[in-house]
C-alpha positions in Angstrom: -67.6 56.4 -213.6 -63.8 55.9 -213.0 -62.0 54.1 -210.9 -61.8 56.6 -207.8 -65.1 57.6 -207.8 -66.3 57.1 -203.9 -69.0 55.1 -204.4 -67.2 52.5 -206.3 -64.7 52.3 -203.4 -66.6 51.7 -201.0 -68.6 49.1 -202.7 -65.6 47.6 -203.7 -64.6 47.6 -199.4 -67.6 46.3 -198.3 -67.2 43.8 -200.6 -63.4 43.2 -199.6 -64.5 42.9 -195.8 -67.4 40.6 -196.8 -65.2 38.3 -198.7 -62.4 38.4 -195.7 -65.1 37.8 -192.9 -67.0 34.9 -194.8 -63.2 33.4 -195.0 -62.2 33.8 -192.0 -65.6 32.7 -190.6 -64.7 29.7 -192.5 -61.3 29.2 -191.0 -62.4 29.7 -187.3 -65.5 27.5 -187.7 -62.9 24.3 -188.5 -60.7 25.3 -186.0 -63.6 25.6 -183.2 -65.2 22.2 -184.6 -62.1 20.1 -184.6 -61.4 21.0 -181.4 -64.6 20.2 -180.0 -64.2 16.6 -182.3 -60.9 16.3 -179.8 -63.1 16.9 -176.8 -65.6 14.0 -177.8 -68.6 17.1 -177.8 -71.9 15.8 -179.9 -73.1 17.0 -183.1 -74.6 19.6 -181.6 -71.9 20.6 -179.5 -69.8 20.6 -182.3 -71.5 23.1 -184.1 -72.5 25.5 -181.2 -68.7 25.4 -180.6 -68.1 26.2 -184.5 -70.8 29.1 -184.7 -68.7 30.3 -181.2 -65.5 30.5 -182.5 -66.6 31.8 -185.7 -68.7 35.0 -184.6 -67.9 36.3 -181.5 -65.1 38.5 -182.7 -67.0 39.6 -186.0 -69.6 40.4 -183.4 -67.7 41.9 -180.6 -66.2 44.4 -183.6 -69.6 45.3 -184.6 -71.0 45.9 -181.4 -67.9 48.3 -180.5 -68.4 50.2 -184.0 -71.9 50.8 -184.1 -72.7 48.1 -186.7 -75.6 46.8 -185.4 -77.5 44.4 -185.8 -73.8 42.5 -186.1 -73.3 41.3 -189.9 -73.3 37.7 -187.9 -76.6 37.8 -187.1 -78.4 39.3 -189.9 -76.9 37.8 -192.8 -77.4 34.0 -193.3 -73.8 33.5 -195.0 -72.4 33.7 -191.6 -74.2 30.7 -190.0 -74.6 28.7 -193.2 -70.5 29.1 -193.3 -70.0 28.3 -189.8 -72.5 24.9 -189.8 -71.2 23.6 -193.0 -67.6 23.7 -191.5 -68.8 22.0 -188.8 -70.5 19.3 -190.5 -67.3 19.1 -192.5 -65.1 18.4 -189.6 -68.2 15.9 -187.6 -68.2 13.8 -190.9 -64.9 14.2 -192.1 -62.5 14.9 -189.3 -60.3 12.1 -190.2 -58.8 13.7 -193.4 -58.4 17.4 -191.2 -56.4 15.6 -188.8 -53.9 14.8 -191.4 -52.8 18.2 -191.2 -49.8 19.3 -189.2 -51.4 21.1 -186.0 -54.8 21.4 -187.7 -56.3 23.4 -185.0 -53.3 26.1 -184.6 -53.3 26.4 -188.6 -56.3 27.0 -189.0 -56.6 29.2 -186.5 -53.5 31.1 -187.7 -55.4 31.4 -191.1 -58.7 33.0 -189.2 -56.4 35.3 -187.2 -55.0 36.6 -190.5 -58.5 37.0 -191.9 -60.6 38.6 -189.6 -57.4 40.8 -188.0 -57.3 42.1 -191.6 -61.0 42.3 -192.0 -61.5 44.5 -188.8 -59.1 46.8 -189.5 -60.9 47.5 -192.7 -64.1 47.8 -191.5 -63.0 50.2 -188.6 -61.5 52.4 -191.1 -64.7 52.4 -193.3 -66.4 53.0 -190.0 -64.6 56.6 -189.5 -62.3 55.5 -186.7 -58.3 56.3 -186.4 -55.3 54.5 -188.0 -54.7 53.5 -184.7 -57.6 52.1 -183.4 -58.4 50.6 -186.2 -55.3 48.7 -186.2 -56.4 47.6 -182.4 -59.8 46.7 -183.5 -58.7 44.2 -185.9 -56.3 42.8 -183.6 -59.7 42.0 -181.3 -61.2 40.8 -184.5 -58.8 38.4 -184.6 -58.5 37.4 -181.4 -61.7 37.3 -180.3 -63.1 33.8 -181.7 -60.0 31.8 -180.8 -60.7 33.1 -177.0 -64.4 32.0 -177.0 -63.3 29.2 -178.1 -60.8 28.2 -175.3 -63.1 29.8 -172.7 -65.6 27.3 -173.8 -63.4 24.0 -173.6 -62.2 25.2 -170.0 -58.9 26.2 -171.7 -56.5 29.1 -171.0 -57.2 31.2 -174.2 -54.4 31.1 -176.4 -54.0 35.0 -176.4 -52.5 35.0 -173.2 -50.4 32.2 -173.9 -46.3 33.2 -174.3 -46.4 32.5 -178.4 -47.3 35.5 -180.8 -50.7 35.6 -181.1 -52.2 39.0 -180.6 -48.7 40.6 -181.6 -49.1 38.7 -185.1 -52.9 39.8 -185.1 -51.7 44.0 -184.3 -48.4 43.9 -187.1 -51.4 42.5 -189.3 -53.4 44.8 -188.4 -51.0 47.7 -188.5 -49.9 47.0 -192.0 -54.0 47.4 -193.0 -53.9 50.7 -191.4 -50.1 52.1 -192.5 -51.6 50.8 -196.1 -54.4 53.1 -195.8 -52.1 56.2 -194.6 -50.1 55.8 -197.3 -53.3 55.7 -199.7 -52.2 51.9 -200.9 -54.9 50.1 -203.0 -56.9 48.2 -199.8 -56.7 44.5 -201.8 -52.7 44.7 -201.6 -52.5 46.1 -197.6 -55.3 43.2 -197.3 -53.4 40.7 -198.7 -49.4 41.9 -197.4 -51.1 42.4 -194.0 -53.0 38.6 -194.0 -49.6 37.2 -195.0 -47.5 39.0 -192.0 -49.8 37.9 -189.8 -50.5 34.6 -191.1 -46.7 33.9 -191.6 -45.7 35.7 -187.3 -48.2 32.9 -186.2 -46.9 30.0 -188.0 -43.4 31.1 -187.3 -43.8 31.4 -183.6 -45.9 28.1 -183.6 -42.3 26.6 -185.4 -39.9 27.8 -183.8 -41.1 28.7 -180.4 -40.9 32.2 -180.6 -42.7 33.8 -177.4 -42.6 36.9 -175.4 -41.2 37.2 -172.0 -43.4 35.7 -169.1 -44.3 36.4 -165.7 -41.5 35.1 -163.4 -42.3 32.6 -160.8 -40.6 33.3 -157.9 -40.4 30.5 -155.2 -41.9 30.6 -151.9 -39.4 31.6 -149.3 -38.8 28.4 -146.8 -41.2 28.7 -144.1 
C-alpha cells in the first residue's frame, strides 16, 4: 500500500477532521462555560451552555452535508469533551480567568478549529472549493452565535471585528490547499494559524470592518 493509495487518504482525513472537531469542541466548550461562569448560570446551566456552543456548528455542517445522524450526537467523544470542559471551568474557573480575554481566545482557537475542520469535511463530502470554504466559515461561526443568542447577547459575528472574515481566509486557505493538491495536514495547520492569528489581531488592535452609519433624526 503506498502513500497515495485512496483509501489511506481518506482514513487519514477522517481522522484529520476528527482530531480538529474534538479540538475545537474542546476550545468552544471553555469558551461557552466561562461565559456562562460570568453570568452566575448553575452547574447545569453551565454545561448546557458548554454542549451549545460546542455542537451547534459541527451539527449545523452535518445537517447541511448530508452527514446524518450529526458526528455530535452519535459519537460520545463529543459530549464527554464538551462536559469535561465545563466541569473544568465550574471547578476551576479561577485559573482560566488569568488569561488575557479568556473567552475571546478561546473562542478565537475554536474558530480556527472547526473553520478548518468544515472545510475539510465539505471537501470529503464532494462539495466545491468554494462552498466548502463557506461551509467551514459556518462551522466556525456557528457555536460562538448559539452561544451569544443564549446569554441574550448580540452574536459576535455581526459584531464590526473580524470574525467570520478570519473564519472564510481560514477557510479559503483549506480549500486553495486542496486545489493546488497540498498535503491536507499543512493547508490544516497554515489555514488554523491565519485564522487563529486575523482573530487575535483584530481583537488587538481593533481592526473592524466598516459599519452601518447612524444618521440622526432630522429636528422635528
Amino acid at each position: 500500500m503506498t502513500p497515495f493509495d485512496p483509501a489511506t487518504a481518506k482514513e487519514v482525513q477522517d481522522t484529520l477532521v476528527l482530531v480538529l472537531d474534538l479540538c475545537g469542541t474542546f476550545a468552544f466548550a471553555l469558551s461557552g462555560a466561562t461565559a456562562g461562569m460570568r453570568r452566575g448560570l448553575d452547574v447545569f446551566g453551565v454545561l448546557v451552555l458548554s454542549f451549545a456552543a460546542s455542537s451547534f456548528g459541527g451539527i449545523g455542517r452535518d445537517v447541511l452535508i448530508g452527514a446524518t445522524p450529526p458526528a455530535a450526537l452519535v459519537d460520545w467523544r463529543y459530549l464527554a469533551v464538551s462536559l469535561a470542559a465545563g466541569l473544568i471551568v465550574f471547578f476551576w474557573s479561577s485559573t482560566i480567568e488569568k488569561l488575557s480575554n479568556p473567552v475571546r481566545l478561546l473562542d478565537a482557537v475554536g474558530l480556527a478549529f472547526f473553520a478548518v475542520s468544515g472545510t475539510e469535511k465539505a471537501l470529503t463530502f464532494g462539495l466545491s472549493p468554494v462552498m466548502a470554504a463557506l461551509l467551514g466559515m459556518l462551522t466556525g461561526i456557528g457555536g460562538g452565535m448559539v452561544r451569544d443568542v443564549l446569554l441574550a447577547d448580540v452574536p459576535a459575528v455581526l459584531k464590526s471585528d473580524l470574525y467570520a472574515v478570519a473564519a472564510l481566509a481560514g477557510a479559503a486557505v483549506v480549500a486553495g490547499g486542496r486545489m493546488l493538491h497540498v498535503p491536507a495536514v499543512v493547508t490544516a495547520i497554515c489555514g488554523g494559524a491565519i485564522c487563529f492569528g486575523l482573530r487575535m489581531m483584530a481583537i488587538r488592535w481593533g481592526w473592524h470592518l466598516p459599519t452601518a452609519r447612524r444618521d440622526r433624526a432630522p429636528p422635528g
